[in-house]
C-alpha positions as CSV (number, residue, x, y, z in Angstrom):
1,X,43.0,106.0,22.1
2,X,41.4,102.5,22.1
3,X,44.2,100.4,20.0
4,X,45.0,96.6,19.0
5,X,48.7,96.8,18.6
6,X,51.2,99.1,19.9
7,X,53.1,101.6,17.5
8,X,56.5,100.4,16.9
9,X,59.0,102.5,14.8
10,X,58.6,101.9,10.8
11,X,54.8,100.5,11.8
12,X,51.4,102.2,11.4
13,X,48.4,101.3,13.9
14,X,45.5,102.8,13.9
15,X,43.2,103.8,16.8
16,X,39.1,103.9,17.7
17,X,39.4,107.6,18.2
18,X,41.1,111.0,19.3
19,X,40.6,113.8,20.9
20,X,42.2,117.1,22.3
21,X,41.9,117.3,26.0
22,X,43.6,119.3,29.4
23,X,46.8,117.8,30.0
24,X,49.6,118.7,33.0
25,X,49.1,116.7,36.2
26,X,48.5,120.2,38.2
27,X,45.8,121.0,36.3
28,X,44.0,118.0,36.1
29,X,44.3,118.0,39.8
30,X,43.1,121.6,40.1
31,X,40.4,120.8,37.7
32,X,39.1,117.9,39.7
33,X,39.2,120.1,43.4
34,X,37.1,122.6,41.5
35,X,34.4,120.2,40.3
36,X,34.3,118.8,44.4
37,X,33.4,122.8,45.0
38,X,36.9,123.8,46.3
39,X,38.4,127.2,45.3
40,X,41.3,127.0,43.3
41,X,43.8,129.4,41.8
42,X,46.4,127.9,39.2
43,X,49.6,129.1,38.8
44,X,52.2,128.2,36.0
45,X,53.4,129.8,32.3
46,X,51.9,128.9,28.8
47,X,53.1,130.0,25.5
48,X,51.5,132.3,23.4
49,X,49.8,130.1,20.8
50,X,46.9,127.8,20.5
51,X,47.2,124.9,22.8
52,X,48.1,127.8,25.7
53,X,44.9,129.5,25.8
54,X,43.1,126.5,25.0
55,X,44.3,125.3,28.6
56,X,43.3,128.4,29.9
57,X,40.0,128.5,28.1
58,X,39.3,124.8,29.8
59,X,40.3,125.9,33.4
60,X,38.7,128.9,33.2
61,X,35.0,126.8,32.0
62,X,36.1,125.2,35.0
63,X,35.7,128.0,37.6
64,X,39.7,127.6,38.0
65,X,41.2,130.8,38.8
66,X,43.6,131.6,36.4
67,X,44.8,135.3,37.4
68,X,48.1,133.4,38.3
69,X,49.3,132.1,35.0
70,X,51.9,133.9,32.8
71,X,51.8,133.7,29.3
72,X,55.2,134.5,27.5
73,X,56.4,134.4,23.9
74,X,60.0,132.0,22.8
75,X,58.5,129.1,24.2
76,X,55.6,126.5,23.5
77,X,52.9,125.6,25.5
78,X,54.2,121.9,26.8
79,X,51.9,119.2,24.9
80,X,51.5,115.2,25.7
81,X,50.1,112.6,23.3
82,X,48.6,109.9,25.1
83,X,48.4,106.5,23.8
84,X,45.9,104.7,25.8
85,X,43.3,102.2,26.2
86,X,41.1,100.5,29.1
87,X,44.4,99.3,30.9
88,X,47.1,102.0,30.9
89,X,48.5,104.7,28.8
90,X,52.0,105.5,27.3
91,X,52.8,109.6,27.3
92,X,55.2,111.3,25.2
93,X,56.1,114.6,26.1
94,X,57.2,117.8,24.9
95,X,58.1,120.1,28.2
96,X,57.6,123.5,26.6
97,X,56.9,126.3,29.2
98,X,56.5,123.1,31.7
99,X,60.6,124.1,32.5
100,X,60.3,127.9,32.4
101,X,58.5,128.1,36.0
102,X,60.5,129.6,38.6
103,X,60.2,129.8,42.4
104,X,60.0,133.4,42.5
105,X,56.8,133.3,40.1
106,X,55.0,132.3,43.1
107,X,55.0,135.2,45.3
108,X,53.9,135.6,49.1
109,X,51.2,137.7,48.5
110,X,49.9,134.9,45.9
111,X,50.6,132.4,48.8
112,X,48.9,134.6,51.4
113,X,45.4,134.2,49.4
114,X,45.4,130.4,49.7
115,X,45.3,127.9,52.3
116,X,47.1,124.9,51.0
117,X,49.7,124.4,48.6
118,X,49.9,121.7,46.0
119,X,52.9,121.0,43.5
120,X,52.9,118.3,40.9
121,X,55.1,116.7,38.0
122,X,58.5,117.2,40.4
123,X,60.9,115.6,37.6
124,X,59.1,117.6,34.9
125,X,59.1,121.2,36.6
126,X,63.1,121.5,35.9
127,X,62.4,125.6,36.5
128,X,61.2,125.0,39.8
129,X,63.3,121.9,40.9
130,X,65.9,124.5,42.3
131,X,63.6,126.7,44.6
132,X,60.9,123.9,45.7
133,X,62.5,124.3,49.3
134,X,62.4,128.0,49.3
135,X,58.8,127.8,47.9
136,X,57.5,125.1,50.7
137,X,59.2,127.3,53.7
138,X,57.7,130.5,52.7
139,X,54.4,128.8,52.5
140,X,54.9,127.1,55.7
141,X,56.4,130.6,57.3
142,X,52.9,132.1,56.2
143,X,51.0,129.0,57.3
144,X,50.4,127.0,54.4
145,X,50.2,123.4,54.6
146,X,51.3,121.8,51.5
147,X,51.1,118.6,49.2
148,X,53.9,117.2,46.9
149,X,53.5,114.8,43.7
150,X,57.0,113.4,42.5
151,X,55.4,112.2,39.2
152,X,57.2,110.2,36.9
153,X,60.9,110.9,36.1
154,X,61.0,110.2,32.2
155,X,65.0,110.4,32.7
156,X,64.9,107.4,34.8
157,X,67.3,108.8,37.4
158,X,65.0,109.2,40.4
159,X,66.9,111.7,42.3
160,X,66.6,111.5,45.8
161,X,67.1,115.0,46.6
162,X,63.1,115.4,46.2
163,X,63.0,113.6,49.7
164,X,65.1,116.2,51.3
165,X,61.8,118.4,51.1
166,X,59.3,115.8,52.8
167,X,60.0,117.5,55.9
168,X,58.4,120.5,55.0
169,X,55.7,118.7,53.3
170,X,52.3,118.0,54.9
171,X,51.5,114.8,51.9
172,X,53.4,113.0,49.6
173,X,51.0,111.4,47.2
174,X,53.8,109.2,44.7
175,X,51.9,106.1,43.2
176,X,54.0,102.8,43.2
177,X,56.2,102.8,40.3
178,X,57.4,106.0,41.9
179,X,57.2,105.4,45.4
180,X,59.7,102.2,44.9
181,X,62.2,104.3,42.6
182,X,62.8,106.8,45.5
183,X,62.4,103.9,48.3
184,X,64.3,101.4,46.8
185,X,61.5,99.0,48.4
186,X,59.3,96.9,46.3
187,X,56.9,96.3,49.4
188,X,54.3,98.7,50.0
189,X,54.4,98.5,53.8
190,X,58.6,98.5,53.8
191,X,58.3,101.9,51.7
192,X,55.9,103.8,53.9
193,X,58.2,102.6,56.9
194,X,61.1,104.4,55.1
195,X,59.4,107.5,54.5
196,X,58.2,108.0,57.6
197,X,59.4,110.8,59.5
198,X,56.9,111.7,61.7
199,X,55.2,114.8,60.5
200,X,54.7,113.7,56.2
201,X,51.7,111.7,55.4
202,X,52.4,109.4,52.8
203,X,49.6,108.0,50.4
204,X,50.8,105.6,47.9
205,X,48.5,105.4,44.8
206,X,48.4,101.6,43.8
207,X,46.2,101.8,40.7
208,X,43.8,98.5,40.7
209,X,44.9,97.6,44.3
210,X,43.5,101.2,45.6
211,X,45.3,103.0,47.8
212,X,47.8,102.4,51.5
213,X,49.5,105.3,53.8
214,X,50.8,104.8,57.1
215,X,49.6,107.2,60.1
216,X,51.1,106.5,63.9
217,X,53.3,103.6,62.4
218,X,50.5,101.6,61.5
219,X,49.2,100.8,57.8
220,X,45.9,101.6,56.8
221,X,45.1,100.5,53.5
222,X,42.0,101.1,50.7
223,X,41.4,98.3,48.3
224,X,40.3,99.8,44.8
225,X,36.6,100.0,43.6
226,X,34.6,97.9,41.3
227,X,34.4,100.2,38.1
228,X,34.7,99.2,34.4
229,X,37.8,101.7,33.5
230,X,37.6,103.2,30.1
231,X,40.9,105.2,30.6
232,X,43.3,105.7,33.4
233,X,44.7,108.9,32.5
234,X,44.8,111.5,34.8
235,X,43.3,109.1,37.3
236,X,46.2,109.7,40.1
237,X,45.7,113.6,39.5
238,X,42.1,112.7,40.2
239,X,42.7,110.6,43.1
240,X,44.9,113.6,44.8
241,X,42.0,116.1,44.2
242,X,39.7,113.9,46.2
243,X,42.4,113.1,49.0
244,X,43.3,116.9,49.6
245,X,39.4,117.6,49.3
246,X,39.0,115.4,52.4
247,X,42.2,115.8,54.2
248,X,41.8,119.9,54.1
249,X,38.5,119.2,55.4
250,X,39.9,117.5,58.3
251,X,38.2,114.4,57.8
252,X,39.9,111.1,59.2
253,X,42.5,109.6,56.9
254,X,40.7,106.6,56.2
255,X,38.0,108.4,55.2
256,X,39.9,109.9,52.4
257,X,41.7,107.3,51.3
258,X,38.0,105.9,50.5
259,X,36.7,109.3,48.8
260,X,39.9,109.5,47.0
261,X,40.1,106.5,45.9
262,X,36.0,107.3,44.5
263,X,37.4,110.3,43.0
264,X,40.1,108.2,41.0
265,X,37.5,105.1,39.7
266,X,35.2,107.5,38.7
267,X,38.0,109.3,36.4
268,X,38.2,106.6,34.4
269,X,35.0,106.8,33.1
270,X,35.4,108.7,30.4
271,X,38.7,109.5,27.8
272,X,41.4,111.9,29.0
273,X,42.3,113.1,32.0
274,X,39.1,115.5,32.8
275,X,35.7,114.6,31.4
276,X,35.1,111.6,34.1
277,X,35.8,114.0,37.1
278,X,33.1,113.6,39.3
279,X,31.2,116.3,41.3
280,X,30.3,115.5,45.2
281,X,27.1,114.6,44.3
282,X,28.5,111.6,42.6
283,X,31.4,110.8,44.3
284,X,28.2,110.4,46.8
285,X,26.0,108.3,44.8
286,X,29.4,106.2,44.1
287,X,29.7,105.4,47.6
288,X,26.4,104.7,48.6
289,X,26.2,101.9,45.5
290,X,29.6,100.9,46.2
291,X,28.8,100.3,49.6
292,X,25.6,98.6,48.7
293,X,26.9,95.7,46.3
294,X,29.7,94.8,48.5
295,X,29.2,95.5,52.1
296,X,32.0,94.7,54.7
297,X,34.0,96.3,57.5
298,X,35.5,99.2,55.2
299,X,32.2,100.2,54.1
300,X,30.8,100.4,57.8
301,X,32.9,102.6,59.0
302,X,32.0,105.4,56.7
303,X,28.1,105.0,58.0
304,X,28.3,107.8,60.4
305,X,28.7,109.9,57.4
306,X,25.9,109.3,54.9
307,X,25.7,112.5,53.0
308,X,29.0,113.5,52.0
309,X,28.0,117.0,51.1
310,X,27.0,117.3,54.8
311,X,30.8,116.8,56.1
312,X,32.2,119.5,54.0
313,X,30.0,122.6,54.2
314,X,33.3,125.0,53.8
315,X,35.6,125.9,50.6
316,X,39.2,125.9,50.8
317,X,41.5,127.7,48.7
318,X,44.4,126.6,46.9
């Protein structure tokens, strides 16, 4: 991380510094709920070798349940390298056990413990591509609500099959890149209009420009937060933790969109996709300074609420 140049085949470039860090869009997302005090059970399949029980080592530190992950031999735990620095990141990716998750890994009595389920990393989870609509009705049949992040397609082909299943999906959380790929809309506003069917919230994650859904056919939108970003990995993973956090918790969706957003700025703090997670305490503090240096109609209308903490007394599992 922290580069002049961009590798280019045949070239060497050398970076500020490295480090070996929790990958997978689901588990930085599980991650983050857990440091905002929300139970969390993680389910998925690691390889037997090092970089699998060093993930589970890391979510486990991380009061993540882990009962639910499989660990089989044949296959290698899926690895990223991240290229990044204070403006984006570049990911190359080797699935591994990424593809070898199945539907029928999740079962209903695995279900039946949680209130809400979240799937992430669509394109990447070729294993569970085919039963995603099995999984989301027998979590809605046992009274799950549910949350969907397409993730980036790395073949390019954006299917659009993965819309068929908004219907059964409480919130689709794509950022923009990905949100105009399935749309075919390059205008914020025109692609929420598209998506809308009613019963699916859509939040569009728009990285510097914060964050827009559309609720009752009107948009409602969440500029970004002043914050010096250090690196924007794992920030949309981040920004979903503190949206479901709010959203399971009832609160209005403006609301979220604003602790959500918090959740995301503060992410970038600190290299990889973990380490700048923030705890409610300082999503909190974020707030109240945010709110301080630049006052304004979408600051006031979070004053009702000035503790955080003191909206969410319960813990949700997931």
């Amino acid at each position: 991380m922290g580069y002049d140049t961009f590798p280019v085949p045949g070239r060497e470039v050398l970076a500020n510094d490295f480090r070996m860090v929790l990958g997978s869009a689901s588990a930085i997302c599980a991650t983050g709920l857990a440091r905002l005090e929300n139970q969390v059970r993680f389910a998925g399949i690691v390889g037997k070798d090092y970089w699998g029980e060093f993930c589970l080592n890391v979510l486990r530190a991380e009061r993540v349940d882990v009962s639910a992950v499989r660990t089989i031999t044949g296959m290698k735990t899926g690895v990223t390298v991240s290229i990044s620095n204070a403006c984006d990141r570049a990911l190359i990716t080797f699935p591994g056990t990424i593809t070898a998750l199945r539907a029928s890994d999740i079962s209903n009595g695995l279900l039946q413990s949680a209130d809400h389920l979240h799937i992430s990393s669509y394109f990447l989870q070729a294993g569970l591509r085919g039963g995603c609509r099995d999984l989301l009705e027998r979590a809605r049949q046992l009274g799950l609500t549910s949350s969907l992040d397409p993730g980036c397609d790395p073949t390019e082909q954006w299917n659009p099959k993965v819309l068929e299943l908004l219907p059964l999906v409480d919130l689709f959380l794509p950022n923009e890149v990905e949100l105009a790929a399935l749309t075919k809309k390059h205008d914020v506003a025109d692609a929420l209009r598209v998506l809308d069917n009613g019963h699916t919230i859509t939040v569009a994650k728009l990285g510097p420009r914060g964050a827009a859904t559309r609720v009752s056919g009107q948009v409602i939108s969440q500029p970004a937060l002043n914050i010096r970003c250090v690196d924007t990995t794992g920030a949309g993973d981040s920004f979903n933790a503190g949206f479901l956090h709010m959203w399971l918790q009832r609160a209005p969706v403006a609301d979220a969109l604003l602790f959500a957003c918090a959740c995301g700025a503060l992410s970038t703090q600190a290299p990889g996709g973990i380490a700048g997670q923030p705890s409610l305490d300082q999503v909190q503090a974020f707030l109240v300074q945010s709110r301080a240096a630049s006052p304004g109609p979408s600051m006031d209308r979070r004053e009702a609420h000035p503790d955080w903490r003191d909206c969410f007394p319960g813990r949700r599992r997931q």
